[in-house]
C-alpha positions as CSV (number, residue, x, y, z in Angstrom):
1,X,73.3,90.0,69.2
2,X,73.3,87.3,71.7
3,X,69.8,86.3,71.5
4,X,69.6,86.3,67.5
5,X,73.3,83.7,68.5
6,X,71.7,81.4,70.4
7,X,68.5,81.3,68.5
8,X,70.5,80.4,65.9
9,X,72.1,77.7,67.3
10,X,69.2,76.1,68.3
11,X,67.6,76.4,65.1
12,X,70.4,74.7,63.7
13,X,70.4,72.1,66.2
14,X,67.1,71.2,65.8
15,X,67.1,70.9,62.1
16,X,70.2,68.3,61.9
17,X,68.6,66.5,65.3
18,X,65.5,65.9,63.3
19,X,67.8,64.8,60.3
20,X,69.3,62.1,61.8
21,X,66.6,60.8,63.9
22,X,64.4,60.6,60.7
23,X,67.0,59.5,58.8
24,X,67.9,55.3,58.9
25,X,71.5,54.4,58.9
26,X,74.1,51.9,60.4
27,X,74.6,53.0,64.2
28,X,72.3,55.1,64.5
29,X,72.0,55.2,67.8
30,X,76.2,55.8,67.6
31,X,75.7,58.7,65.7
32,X,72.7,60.5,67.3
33,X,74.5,59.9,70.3
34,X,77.8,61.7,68.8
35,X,75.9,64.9,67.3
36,X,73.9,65.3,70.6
37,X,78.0,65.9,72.1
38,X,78.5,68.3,69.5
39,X,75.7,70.3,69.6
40,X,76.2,70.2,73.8
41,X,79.8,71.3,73.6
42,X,78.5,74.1,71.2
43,X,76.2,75.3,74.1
44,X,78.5,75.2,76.6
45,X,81.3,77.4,74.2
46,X,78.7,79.7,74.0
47,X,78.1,79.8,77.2
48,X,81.5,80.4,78.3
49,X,82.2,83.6,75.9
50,X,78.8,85.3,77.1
51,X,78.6,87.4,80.2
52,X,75.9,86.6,82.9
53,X,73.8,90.0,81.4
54,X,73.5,88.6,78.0
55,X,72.9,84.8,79.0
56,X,70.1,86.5,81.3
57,X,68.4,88.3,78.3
58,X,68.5,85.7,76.1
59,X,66.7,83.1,78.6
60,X,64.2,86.1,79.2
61,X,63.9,86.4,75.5
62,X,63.7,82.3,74.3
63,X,60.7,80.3,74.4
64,X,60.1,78.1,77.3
65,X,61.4,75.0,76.1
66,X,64.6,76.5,74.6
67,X,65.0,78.9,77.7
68,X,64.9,75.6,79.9
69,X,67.5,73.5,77.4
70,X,70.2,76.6,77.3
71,X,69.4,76.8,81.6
72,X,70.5,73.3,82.0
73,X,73.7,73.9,80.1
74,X,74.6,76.5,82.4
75,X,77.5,75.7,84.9
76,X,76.4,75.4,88.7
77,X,79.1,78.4,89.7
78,X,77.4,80.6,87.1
79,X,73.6,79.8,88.1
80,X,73.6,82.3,90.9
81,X,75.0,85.2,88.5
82,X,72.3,84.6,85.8
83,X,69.8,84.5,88.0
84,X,70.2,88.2,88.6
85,X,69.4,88.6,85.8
86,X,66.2,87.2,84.5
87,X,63.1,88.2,85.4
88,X,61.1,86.7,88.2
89,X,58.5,85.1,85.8
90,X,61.4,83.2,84.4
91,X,63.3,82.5,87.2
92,X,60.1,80.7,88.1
93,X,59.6,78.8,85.2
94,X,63.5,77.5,85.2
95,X,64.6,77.3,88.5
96,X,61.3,76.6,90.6
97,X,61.6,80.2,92.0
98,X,64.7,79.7,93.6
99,X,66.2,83.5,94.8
100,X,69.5,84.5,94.0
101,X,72.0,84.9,96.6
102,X,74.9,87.4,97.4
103,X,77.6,84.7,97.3
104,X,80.2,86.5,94.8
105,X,79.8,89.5,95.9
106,X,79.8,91.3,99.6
107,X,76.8,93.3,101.0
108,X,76.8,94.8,104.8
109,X,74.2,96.1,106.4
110,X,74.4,98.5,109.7
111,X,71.7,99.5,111.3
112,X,71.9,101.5,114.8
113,X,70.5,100.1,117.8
114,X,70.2,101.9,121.3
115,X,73.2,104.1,119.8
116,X,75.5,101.1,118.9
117,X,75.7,100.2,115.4
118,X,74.9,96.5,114.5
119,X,75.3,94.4,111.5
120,X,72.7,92.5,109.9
121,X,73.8,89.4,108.2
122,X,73.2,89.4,104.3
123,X,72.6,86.6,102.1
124,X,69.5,86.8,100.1
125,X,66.9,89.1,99.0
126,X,64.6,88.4,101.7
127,X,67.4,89.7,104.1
128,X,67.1,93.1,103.3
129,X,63.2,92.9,104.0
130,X,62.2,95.5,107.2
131,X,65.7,96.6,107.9
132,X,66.4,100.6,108.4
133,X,70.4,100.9,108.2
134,X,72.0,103.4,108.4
135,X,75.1,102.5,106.4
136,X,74.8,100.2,103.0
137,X,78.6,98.8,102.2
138,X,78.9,96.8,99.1
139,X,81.8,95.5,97.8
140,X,82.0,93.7,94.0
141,X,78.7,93.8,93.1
142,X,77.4,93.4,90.1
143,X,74.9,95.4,88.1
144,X,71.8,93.3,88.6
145,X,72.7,93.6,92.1
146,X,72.9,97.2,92.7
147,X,69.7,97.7,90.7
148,X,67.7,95.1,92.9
149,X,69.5,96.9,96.2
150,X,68.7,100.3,94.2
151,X,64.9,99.0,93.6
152,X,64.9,98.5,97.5
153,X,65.8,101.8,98.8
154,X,65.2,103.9,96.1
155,X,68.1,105.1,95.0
156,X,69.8,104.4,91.4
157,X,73.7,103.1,92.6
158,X,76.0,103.2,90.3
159,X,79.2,102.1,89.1
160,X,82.2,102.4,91.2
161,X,84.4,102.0,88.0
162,X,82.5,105.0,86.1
163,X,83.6,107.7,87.6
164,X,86.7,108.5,86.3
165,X,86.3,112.0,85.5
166,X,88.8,114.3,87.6
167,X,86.4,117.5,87.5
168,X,85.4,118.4,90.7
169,X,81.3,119.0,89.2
170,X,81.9,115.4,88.0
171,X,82.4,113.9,91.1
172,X,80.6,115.9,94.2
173,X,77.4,117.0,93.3
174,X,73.8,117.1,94.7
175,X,70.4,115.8,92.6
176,X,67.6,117.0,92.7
177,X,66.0,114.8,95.3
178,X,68.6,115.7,97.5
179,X,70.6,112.9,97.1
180,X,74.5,113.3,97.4
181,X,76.7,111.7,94.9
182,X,80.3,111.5,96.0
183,X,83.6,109.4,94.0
184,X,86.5,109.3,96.1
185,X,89.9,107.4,95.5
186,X,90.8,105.7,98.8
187,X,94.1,103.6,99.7
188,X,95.0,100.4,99.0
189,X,98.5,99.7,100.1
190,X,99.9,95.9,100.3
191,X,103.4,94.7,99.7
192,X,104.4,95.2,96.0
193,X,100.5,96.1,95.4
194,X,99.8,99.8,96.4
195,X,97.4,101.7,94.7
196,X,94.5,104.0,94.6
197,X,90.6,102.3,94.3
198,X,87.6,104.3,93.4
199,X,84.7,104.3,95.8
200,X,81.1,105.7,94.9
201,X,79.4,107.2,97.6
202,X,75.6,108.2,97.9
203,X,73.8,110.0,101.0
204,X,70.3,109.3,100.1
205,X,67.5,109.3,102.6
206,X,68.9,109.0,105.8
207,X,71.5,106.2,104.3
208,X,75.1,106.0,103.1
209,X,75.9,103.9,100.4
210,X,79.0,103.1,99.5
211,X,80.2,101.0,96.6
212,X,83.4,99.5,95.7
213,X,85.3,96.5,93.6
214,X,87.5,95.5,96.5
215,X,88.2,95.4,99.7
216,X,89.8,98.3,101.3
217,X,91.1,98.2,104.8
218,X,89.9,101.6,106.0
219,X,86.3,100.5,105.1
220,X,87.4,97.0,107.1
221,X,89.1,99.3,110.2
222,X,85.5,101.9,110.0
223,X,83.2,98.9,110.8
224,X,85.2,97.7,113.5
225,X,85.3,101.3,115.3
226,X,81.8,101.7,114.9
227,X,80.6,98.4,115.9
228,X,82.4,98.1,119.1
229,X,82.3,101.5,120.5
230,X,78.7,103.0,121.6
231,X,78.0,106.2,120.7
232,X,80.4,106.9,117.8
233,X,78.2,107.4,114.9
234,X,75.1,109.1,115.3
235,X,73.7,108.9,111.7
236,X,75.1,108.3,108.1
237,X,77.2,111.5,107.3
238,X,79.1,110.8,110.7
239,X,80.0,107.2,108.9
240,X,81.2,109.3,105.9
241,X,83.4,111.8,107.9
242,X,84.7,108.8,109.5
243,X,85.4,106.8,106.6
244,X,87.4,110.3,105.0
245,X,89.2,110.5,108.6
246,X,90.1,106.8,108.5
247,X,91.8,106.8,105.0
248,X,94.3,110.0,106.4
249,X,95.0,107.7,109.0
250,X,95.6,105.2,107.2
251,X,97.9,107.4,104.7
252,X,99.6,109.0,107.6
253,X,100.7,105.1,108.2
254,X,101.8,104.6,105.1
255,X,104.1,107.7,105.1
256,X,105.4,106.5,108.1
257,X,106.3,103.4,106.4
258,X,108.5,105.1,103.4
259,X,110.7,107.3,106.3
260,X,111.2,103.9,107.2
261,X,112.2,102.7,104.2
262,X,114.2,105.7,103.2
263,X,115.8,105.5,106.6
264,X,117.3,102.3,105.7
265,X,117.8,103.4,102.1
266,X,119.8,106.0,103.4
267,X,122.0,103.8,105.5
268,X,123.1,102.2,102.4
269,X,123.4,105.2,100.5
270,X,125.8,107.3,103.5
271,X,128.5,104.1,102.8
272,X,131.7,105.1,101.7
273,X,131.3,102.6,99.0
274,X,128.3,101.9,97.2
275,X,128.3,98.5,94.7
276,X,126.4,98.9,91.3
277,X,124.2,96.1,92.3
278,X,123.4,97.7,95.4
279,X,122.7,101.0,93.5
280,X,120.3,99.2,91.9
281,X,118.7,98.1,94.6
282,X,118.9,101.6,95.8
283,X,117.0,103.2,93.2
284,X,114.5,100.3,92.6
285,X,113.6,101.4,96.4
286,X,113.5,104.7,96.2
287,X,111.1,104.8,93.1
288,X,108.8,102.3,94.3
289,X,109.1,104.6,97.5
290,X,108.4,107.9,94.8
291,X,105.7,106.1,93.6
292,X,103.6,105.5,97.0
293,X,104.4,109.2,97.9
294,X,102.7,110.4,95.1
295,X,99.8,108.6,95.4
296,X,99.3,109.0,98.9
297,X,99.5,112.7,97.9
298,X,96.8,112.8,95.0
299,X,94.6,110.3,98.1
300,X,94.4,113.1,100.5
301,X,93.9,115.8,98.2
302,X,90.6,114.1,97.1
303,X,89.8,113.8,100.4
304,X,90.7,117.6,100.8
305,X,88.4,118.4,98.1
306,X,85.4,115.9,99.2
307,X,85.6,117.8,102.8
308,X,85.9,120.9,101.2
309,X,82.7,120.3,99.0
310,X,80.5,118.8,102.3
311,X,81.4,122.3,104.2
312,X,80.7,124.4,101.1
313,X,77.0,122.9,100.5
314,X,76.4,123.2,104.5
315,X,75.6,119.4,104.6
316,X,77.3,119.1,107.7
317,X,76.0,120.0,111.4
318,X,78.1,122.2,113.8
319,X,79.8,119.2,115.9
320,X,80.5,117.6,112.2
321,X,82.2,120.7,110.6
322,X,84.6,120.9,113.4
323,X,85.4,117.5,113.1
324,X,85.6,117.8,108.9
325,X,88.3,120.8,110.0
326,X,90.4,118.7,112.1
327,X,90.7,116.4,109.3
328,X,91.6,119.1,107.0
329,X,94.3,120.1,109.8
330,X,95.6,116.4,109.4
331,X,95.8,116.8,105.8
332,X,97.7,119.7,106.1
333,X,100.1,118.0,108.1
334,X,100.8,115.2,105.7
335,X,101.1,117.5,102.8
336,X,104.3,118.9,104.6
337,X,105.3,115.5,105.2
338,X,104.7,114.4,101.6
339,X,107.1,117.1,100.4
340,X,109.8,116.8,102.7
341,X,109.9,113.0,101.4
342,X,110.0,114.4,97.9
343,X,113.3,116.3,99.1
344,X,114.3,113.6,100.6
345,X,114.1,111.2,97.7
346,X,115.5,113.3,95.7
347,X,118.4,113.5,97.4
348,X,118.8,109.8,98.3
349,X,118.8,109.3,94.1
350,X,121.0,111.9,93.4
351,X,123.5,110.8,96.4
352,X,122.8,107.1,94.5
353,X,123.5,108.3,90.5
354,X,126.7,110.4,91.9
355,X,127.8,106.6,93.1
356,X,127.2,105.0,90.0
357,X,129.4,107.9,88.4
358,X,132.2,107.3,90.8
359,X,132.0,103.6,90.3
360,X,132.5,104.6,86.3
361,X,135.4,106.8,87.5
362,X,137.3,104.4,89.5
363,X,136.8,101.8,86.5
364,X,138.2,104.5,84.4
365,X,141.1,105.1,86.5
366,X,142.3,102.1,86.6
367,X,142.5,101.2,82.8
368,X,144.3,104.6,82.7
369,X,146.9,103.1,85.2
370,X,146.9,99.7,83.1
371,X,148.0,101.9,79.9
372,X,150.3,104.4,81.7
373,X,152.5,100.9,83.5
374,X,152.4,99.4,79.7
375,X,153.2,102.7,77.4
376,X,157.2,102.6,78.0
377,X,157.1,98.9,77.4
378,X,154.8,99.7,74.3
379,X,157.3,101.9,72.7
380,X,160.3,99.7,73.6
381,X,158.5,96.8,72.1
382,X,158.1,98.7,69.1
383,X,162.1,99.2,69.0
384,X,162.4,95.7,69.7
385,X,160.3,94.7,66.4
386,X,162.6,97.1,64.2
387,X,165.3,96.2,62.3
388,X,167.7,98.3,63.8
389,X,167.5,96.7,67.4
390,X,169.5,93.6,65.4
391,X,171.9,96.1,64.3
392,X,172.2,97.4,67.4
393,X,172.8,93.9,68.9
394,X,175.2,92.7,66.6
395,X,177.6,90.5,68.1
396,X,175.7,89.8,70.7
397,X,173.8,86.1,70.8
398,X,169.8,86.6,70.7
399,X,168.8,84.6,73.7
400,X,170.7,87.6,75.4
401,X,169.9,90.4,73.9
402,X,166.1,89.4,73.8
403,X,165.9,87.9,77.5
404,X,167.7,91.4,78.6
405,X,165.6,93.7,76.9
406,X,162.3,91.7,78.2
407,X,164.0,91.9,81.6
408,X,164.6,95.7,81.1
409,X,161.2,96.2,80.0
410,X,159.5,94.4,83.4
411,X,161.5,97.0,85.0
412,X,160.7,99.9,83.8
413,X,156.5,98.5,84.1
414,X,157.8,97.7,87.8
415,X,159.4,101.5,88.4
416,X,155.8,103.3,86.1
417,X,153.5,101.3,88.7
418,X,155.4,102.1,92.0
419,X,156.1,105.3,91.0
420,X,152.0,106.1,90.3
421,X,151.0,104.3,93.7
422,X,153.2,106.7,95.9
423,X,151.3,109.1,94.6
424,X,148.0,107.6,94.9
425,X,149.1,106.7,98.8
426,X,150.1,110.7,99.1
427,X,146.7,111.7,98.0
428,X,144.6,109.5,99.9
429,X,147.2,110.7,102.9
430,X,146.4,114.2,102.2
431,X,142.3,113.6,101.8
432,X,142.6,111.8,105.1
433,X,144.2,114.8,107.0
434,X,141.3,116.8,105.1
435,X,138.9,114.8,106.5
436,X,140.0,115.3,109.9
């Protein structure tokens, strides 16, 4: 659809170009001048609304001479991208041969050396020429650049985002060829950003692969480990088992974390008086807090499960099923911990809502108290307003009578309102002595 756009345009283009330059006119010059603008800012709209895929096909699929006009309409920050994906005929034609680099995306490569592992530096294709890693890492790649990497080793790499399914077939499975496919969720917790991000992982030929969108600070903490301490990967399924043993660390932080949180929620919460703003506060906390339990809970499940699958197909040696079991002992750990916060925040929000209920109560109370002081002054203002207070007044000037029966009526508010806080002051007396 793309292609038959383009062509299209250029068609077009050149039709009304040929118009007007075989055409004679006033200003011509003016006017060839203003449609070469328009058909250049039609280009570049194009451009802009097509992905670096399509703009790739269609320069594979355009004669030379229209391939090379739509290629010098294509931004400089977007020439890298579409050169992934042309062919290398093409990308010889347009762009002298010029390889595409890894510049938006982020590809490590560990090989092990003498027992150590080491990093090569990645930046081109040529870079990945002679190497024997152990451990592939790449981190927002894009499709032409998983297939080239793919091409390399021999192995198809997918897309982190794809797997989605939750079955358990769906995600851990071995091909044919041997190769493992694994899709794991692994932690991504930041201030006001926590959340779970998928990671594709492939054992294929002595190699691990693993593939994400973002970076992921167990991945980051993994590669520092393992670069600056000798001896503590020996091959690529020890990198896995310590990529699935870094992420329970990392969740085991995290929970550490909320009883933080919750210990200061509960501070707040154990007051003897709890504002409604502060209740809001309060529960805003404690779901976000909710939240991040939860998740960390459905993390170390699917690592539960990813362990359990690796011991079940005998992938691992002797050494690395004991140390796949004493991650499974960790995780069994932080599922008790995981529950007791559940308790816990469920008591923190029901300690919080029975607040909010006695705020409601107190606010009750005391328009109660406003309309028990003014009901004896309500019914003798209602006397007042009858016909039969003048009667009963009679002889007696106004001024007096009225000024006396507002003074009475202050009075008996006065007496209603002492007489309801000495018994307030007895109850609290009484809950006090209780307390003690």
């Amino acid at each position: 659809m793309s292609i038959e756009k383009i062509m299209d345009i250029l068609q077009k283009q050149k039709l009304v170009g040929g118009v007007v330059s075989n055409t004679a006119m006033e200003r011509h010059d003016f006017v060839q001048a203003l449609v070469r603008k328009q058909q250049d800012a039609e280009i570049a709209a194009f451009i802009e609304t097509e992905p670096s895929a399509e703009l790739g096909a269609a320069l594979d699929a355009l004669p030379l001479e229209d391939a090379k006009l739509l290629w010098s309409k294509i931004p400089a920050d977007r020439e890298n991208d579409v050169l992934w994906e042309i062919s290398d005929a093409r990308r010889e034609e347009l762009a002298d041969g010029r390889e595409p680099d890894f510049e938006g995306s982020k590809v490590r490569v560990f090989e092990l050396v003498d027992g150590r592992v080491r990093q090569k530096p990645i930046s081109s294709r040529k870079d990945l020429e002679g190497l024997k890693p152990i451990w592939v890492d790449l981190v927002n790649t894009s499709k032409a650049e998983r297939a080239y990497i793919g091409a390399h080793f021999d192995v198809e790499l997918p897309d982190p985002l794809d797997a989605t399914d939750l079955e358990v077939t769906a995600r851990f499975y071995v091909e044919e060829n041997d190769d493992i496919h694994m899709h794991s969720n692994f932690l991504r917790s930041r201030e006001g950003d926590s959340r779970s991000v998928p990671v594709a992982l492939i054992l294929h030929s002595g190699v691990l692969f693993s593939l994400r969108d973002e970076e992921l600070p167990v991945f980051r903490l993994q590669r520092q480990r393992a670069i600056t301490q000798p001896g503590y990967v020996n091959d690529c399924t020890d990198v896995l088992l310590d990529l699935y043993g870094a992420d329970v660390e990392f969740s085991a932080d995290s929970l550490e974390n909320i009883y933080a949180t919750l210990g200061k929620v509960g501070h707040l919460v154990l007051n003897e008086a709890v504002t409604d703003e502060q209740a809001a506060l309060i529960l805003a906390n404690i779901a976000e807090e909710e939240d991040q339990n939860g998740r960390i809970r459905s993390n170390i499940l699917d690592t539960q499960r990813a362990l359990n699958f690796l011991m079940r197909a005998h992938l691992l040696t002797a050494q690395q099923v004991e140390d796949a079991k004493q991650i499974l002992r960790n995780i069994e750990s932080l599922n008790s911990h995981t529950a007791f916060l559940f308790d816990k925040i469920n008591f923190l929000m029901d300690a919080t809502i029975g607040f909010i209920n006695i705020n409601q109560n107190k606010r009750v109370n005391q328009l109660t108290v406003f309309s028990v002081v003014f009901m004896p002054i309500n019914i003798l203002a209602g006397i007042g307003g009858m016909s039969e207070f003048s009667m009963m007044t009679e002889g007696i000037p106004w001024p007096v009578s009225y000024a006396s029966f507002v003074v009475a009526s202050a009075l008996i508010g006065f007496i209603t309102y002492r007489a309801l806080k000495h018994f307030e002051k007895k109850r609290l007396t009484s809950l006090q002595e209780f307390k003690k």
